[in-house]
N, C-alpha and C positions, 0 to 999 in steps of 0.2 A: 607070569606075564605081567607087564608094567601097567596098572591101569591108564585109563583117558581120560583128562580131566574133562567134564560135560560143561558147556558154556552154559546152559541153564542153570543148571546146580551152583556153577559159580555166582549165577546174576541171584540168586536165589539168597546163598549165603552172604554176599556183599550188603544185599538191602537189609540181610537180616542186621546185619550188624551197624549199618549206617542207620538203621531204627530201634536198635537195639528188643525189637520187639518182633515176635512171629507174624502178629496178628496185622503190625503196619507194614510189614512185609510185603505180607500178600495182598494187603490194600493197593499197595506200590505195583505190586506184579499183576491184579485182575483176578489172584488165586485166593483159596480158602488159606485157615489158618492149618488145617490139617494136612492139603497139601504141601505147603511151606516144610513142615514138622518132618514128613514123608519123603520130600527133598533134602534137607539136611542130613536128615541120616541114611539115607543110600548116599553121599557124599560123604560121609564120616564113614560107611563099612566099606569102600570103594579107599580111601587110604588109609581106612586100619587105624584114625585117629580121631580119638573125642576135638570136637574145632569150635564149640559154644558149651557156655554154662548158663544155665536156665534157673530164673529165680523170682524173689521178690522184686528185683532193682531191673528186671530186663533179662535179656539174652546178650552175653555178650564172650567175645572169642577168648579161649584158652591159649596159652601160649603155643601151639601148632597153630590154633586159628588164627593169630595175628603174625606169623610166618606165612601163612596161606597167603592173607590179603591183598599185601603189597602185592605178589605175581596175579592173584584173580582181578584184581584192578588193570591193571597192566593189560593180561590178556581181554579183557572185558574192551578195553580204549582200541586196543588192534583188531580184537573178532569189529567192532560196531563200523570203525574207521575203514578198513576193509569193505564191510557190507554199504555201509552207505557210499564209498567210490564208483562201487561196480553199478548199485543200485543207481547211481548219476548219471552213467552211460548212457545216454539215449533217453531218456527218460521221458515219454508222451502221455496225451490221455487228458480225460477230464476226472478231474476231482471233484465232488460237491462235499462240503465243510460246512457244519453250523454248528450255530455258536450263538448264544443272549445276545443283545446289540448294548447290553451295559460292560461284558466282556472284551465287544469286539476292538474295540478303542481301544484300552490301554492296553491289553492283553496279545491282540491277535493281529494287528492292523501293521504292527512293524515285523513281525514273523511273516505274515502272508508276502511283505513287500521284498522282503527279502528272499526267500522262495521262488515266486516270480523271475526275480531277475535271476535269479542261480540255474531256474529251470527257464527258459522260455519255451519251450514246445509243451509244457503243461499247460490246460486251462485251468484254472483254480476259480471254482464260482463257492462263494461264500451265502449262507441264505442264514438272516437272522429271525430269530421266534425264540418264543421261551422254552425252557429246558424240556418240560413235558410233554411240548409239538415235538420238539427236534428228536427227541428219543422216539419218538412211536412213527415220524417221519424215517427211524433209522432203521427202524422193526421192518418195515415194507419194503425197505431200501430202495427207498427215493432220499437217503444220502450216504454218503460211504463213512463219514467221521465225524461225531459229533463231540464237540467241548462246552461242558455243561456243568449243572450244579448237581450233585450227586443228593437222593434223601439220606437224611441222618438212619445210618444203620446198615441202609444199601451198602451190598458187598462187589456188585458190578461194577462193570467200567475200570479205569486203570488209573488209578489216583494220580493225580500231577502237583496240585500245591492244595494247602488249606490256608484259606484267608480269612481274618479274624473280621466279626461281622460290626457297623459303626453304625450309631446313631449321628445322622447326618441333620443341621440345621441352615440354615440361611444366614450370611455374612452381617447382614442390618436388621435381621427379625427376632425378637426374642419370643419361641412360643415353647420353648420347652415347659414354661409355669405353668401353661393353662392347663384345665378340666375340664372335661379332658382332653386330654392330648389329642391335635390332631397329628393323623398321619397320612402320608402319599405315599403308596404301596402299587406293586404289582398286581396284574390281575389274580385270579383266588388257585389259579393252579402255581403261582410262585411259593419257593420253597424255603424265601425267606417270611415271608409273615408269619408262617407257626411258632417263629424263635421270638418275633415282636411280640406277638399277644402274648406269650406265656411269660416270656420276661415283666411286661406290664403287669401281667396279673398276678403274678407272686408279690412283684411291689407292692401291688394295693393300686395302681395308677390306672383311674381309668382313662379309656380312649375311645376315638372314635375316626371312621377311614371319612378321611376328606376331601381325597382326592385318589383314584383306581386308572391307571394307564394300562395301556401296552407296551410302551416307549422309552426309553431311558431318557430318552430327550424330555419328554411330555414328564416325566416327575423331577428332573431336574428344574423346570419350568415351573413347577409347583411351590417347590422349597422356596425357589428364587425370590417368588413373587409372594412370599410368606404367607402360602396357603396351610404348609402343613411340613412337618419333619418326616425324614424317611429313615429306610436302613438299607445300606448299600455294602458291598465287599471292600474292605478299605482299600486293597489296589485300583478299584476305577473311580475313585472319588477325584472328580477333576479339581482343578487351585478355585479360589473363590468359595469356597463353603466353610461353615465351621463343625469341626466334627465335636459331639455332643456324648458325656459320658456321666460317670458318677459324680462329678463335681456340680454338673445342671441338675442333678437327680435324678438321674435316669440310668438305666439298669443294666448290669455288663450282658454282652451277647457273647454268644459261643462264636465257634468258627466254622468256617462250610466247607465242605470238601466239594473240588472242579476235578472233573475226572473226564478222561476220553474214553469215547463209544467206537468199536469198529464194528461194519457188518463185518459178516465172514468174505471168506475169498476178496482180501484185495489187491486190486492191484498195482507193480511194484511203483509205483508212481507215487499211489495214495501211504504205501508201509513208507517210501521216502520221505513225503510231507508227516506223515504220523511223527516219527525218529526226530524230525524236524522240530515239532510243537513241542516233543518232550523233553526235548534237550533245551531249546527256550526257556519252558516253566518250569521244568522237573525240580530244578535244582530248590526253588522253593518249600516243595513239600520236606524235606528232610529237613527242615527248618525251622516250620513252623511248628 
């Protein structure tokens, strides 16, 4: 009997190979890396063919697996193309989406506008707070989706991009020389300050917060007004700033991974906006 090729296995196998790694696989997918592992190979004894090699350099397709690819691509474009038409049909309901309001802007502001119009019988209410409300807001399900900053090491959530993080300064202020440093930061459940101090203090630079918002606006205000340098995700860094690195002496940052949250059971409105946001940003994470 002819096996069935399984649309997971394939979406499974594709990531593995467009990340050449298990473990960002299953970052990409919201799965372990041992599921990933568990997936490939009931897709490997299911056609009888070794389809990755696993090593020091990655995981990456044997000559079957890059036969495979080209059709699991393919079918992958038609299963999703397919699902998201029918899922269009009629399409009602209220969404609630949140998302950081330093994201919502460049990130999320032309995806929702676009949405909107393609759906109108959706209501799409957007509610902005920091990543640690919005997740424990998503716990209660008082929201259906959340687009957030994921903690370093979290394996939840369904990875979409990783954005390299910037020491951000003020266009006419030079305060990156001082001692110490000031900074304008997020309040203290932000998940970027732990990457600030620790880059500081392996430098040897000391610092000090001179400025604590809730606002994206309210620390851009800060910088502005040369109260204090921050660190922002370099995609919402708006024009008029200067981004600050090793050349001012200041220390490289990692990168953050943005990842989506779903309650369970949603519905097909919210899985449409979901397909929607990932298809927007996804393309990023395989990139970065």
């Amino acid at each position: 009997m002819r096996p069935t090729l399984d649309i997971d296995l394939l979406r499974c196998f594709v990531a593995t190979v467009d990340h050449a790694s298990l473990t960002l696989a299953g970052d990409k997918l919201g799965r372990s890396q041992p599921a990933v592992t568990a997936q490939i190979k009931r897709l490997e004894e299911m056609l009888g063919r070794r389809l990755l090699t696993r090593g020091r350099n990655g995981a990456h397709p044997t000559e079957d697996g890059v036969r495979l690819l080209g059709h699991a691509r393919r079918l992958l474009r038609d299963h999703d193309a397919a699902l998201d038409d029918l899922l269009a049909i009629g399409a009602e309901g209220l969404i609630r989406f949140g998302v950081p309001d330093d994201y919502e802007g460049p990130f999320v502001t032309p995806l929702v506008a676009e949405f909107t119009r393609a759906q109108p019988r959706v209501a799409l209410e957007v509610h902005c707070a920091c990543s640690q409300v919005l997740r424990a807001r998503l716990a209660v399900d008082q929201l259906d989706l959340v687009l957030c900053t994921r903690l370093p090491g979290a394996a939840e959530g369904q990875l979409i991009r990783r954005e390299p993080l910037q020491w951000v300064g003020a266009a006419d202020h030079r305060l990156e020389d001082r001692r110490p440093l000031p900074l304008a930061l997020f309040t203290e459940d932000c998940a970027f300050r732990p990457h600030a101090f620790d880059a500081l203090d392996r430098a040897g630079i000391p610092w000090r917060i001179a400025y604590t918002g809730s606002s994206f606006a309210g620390i851009l205000s800060a910088v502005s007004a040369g109260l204090a340098v921050t660190v922002l995700a370099r995609g919402t860094i708006p024009p008029g700033f200067r981004l600050l690195g090793e050349a001012e002496g200041l220390p490289p940052l990692p990168k953050t991974d943005i990842a989506l949250y779903q309650r369970d059971n949603l519905s097909p409105a919210a899985r449409l906006f979901a397909r929607h946001v990932i298809g927007g940003l996804g393309v990023e994470a395989a990139q970065a």
